[in-house]
C-alpha positions, 0 to 999 in steps of 0.5 A, spaced: 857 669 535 853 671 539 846 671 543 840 668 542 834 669 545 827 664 547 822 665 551 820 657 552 824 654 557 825 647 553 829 651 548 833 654 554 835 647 557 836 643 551 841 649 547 844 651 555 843 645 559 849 641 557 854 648 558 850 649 566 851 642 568 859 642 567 859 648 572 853 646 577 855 649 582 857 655 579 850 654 575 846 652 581 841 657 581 839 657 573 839 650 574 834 649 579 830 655 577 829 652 569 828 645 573 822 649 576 819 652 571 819 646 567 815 642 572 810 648 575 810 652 568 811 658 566 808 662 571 811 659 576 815 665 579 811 671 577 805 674 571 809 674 566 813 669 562 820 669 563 826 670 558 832 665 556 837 666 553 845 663 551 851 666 547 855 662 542 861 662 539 863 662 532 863 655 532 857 654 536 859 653 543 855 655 548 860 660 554 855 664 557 846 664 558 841 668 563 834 668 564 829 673 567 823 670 571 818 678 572 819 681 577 825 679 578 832 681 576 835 677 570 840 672 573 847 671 569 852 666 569 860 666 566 860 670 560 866 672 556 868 679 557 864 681 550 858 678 552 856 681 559 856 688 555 852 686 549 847 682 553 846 690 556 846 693 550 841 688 547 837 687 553 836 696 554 828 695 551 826 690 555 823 693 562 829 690 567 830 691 576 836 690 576 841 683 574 844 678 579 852 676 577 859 675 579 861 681 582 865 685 577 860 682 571 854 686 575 858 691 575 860 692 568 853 690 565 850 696 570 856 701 566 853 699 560 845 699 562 847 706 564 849 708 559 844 705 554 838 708 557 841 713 561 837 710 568 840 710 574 844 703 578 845 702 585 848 696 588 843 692 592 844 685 595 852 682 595 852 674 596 857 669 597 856 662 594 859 656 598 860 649 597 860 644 603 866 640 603 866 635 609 860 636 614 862 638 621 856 637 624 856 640 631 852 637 638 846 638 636 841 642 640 834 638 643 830 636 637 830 632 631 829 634 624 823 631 619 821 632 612 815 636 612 808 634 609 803 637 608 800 639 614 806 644 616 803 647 609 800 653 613 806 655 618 811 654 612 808 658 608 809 664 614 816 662 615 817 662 607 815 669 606 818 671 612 825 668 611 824 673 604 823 679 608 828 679 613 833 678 606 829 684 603 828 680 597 821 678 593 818 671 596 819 668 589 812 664 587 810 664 594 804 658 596 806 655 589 813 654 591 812 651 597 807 646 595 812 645 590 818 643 594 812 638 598 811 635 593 818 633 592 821 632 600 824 638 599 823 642 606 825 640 612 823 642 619 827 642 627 822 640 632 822 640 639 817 637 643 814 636 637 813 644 636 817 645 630 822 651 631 826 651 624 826 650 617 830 649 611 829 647 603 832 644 598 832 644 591 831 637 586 837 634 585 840 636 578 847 634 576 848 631 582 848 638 585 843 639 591 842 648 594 841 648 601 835 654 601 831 658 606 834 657 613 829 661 617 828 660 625 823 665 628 825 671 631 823 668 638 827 662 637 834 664 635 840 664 638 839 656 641 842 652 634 836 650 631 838 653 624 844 650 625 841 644 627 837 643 621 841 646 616 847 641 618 840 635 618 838 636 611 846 637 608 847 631 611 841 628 607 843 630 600 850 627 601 846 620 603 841 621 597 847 621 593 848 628 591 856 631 590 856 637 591 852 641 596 851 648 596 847 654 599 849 662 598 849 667 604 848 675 604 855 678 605 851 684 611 850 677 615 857 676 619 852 671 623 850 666 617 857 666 614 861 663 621 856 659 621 856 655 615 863 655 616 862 651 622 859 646 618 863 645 613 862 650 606 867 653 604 867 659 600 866 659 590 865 665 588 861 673 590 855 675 587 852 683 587 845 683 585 845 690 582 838 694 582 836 699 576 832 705 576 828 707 569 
C-alpha cells in the first residue's frame, strides 16, 4: 500500500488510466493533460519533465494519483484520507508551488506540507467544477461560430495568453498548446461580420468526456453574449460528436461566469482550492 512514483507518462496511464476513466468527469484535468503529454511529449507545459504517480492499496488497487507539469502546481485527484498527507510527506524534497485538490483535501496537504518543511501556505485560486446536463442555448446574438484554423493562429495565440492572465494563472505551454488544440478542431471562434469576437476550446475526447476551456471575449467586446454564444456552440458540438459528459470549471471570484454557465445548463460536481506554497 502506498504511493509510487514515475516520471514517464505511459507508465502513468497504463498503471492509473483505468481508475481516472471510472470518474472522467471528476478526473477531467488528469485526463486531458496526460493525453496531452503523450501526444506533444514531455515537455509540453513546461522546462522540466513532469512527475506522476497512483496510491494502491494492499490488494493493488488503484484509489488515488497525481501528476505535476513545472512549473505548475501538482494536481490531485480523490485519495483516501491516508494518502493526501503521505503524498505531502513523501513529496517535501521536491520544489513544489502549490497543489490543486478538492478543497478540504488542499487544505490538509497544505497542513502537513507546512509542517514538513516549515514554508508557508496561502489559499489562491478556488474553482467549481461543472458538468452540463441539458443544454438551454439562449437566443443567440448576431454572428456564427467556426472551428479555427490555422490563419487565427496569431489572434488565438493573443487571446490564449490573455484569458491566463485575466484568471492570474501561467499560459500553460502557450503557442504549443494552441498549435495542439489546432490540430485537432479543438478551438472555436464567434464571429460577426466575419471579424471574430470570441473564442472557446475544447479538449480531445477521452472516456466520452469532453472539457469546455478558455472562453475569452476581448474586454471591448463583452457584455453583448458572444462568450455565451460560443460556449453554448462548441457544447453543442461535443454532445453532436458523441461526447457523454461535458465539462468546464469556473473561478469561485467570478459571480458573472458561474450565472452564465447555469444559464446554459451545467450544473455544479465538486470545489477545488489550489493552495500556493512558499519555501
Amino acid at each position: 500500500m502506498g504511493w509510487h512514483t514515475t516520471d514517464r507518462v505511459d507508465d502513468f496511464v497504463a498503471n492509473a488510466g483505468d481508475f481516472l476513466r471510472r470518474r472522467p468527469v471528476e478526473n477531467t484535468v488528469p485526463l486531458t493533460l496526460a493525453a496531452t503529454l503523450q501526444a506533444r511529449g514531455p515537455y509540453a507545459f513546461g522546462p522540466d519533465r513532469p512527475v506522476y504517480g497512483w496510491w494502491t492499496t494492499t490488494a493493488g488497487e488503484v484509489q488515488g494519483a497525481f501528476l505535476q507539469t513545472p512549473p505548475h502546481p501538482l494536481l490531485l485527484t480523490s485519495a483516501p484520507p491516508d494518502a493526501v498527507p503521505a503524498l505531502a510527506g513523501a513529496l517535501v524534497d521536491r520544489p513544489l508551488p502549490g497543489v490543486n485538490a478538492r478543497s478540504a483535501d488542499a487544505e490538509t496537504f497544505a497542513a502537513t506540507w507546512r509542517q514538513r518543511t516549515g514554508g508557508t501556505a496561502r489559499t489562491g485560486r478556488r474553482t467549481r467544477l461543472y458538468r452540463l446536463a441539458t443544454l438551454t442555448v439562449p437566443d443567440p446574438p448576431p454572428g456564427r461560430a467556426r472551428v479555427a484554423g490555422a490563419a487565427d493562429r496569431a489572434v488565438l495565440i493573443d487571446w490564449y495568453r490573455a484569458f491566463h492572465a485575466d484568471i492570474g494563472e501561467p499560459a500553460r505551454g502557450g503557442p504549443d498548446l494552441v498549435d495542439d488544440k489546432l490540430e485537432y478542431g479543438g478551438l472555436t471562434l464567434w464571429e460577426v461580420d466575419g471579424e471574430p469576437v470570441a473564442m472557446a476550446g475544447v479538449s480531445r475526447t477521452d472516456a466520452g468526456m469532453v472539457r469546455v476551456a478558455a472562453v475569452y471575449t476581448p474586454p471591448d467586446r463583452r457584455g453583448r453574449g458572444y462568450g455565451g454564444a460560443v460556449t453554448a456552440a462548441v457544447s453543442r458540438a461535443a454532445l453532436d460528436g458523441g461526447a457523454t459528459d461535458v465539462v468546464l470549471f469556473t473561478d469561485l471570484a467570478n459571480p458573472t461566469s458561474n450565472a452564465l454557465y447555469q444559464r446554459l445548463g451545467y450544473r455544479p460536481v465538486e470545489d477545488r482550492t489550489v493552495m500556493e506554497f512558499t519555501a
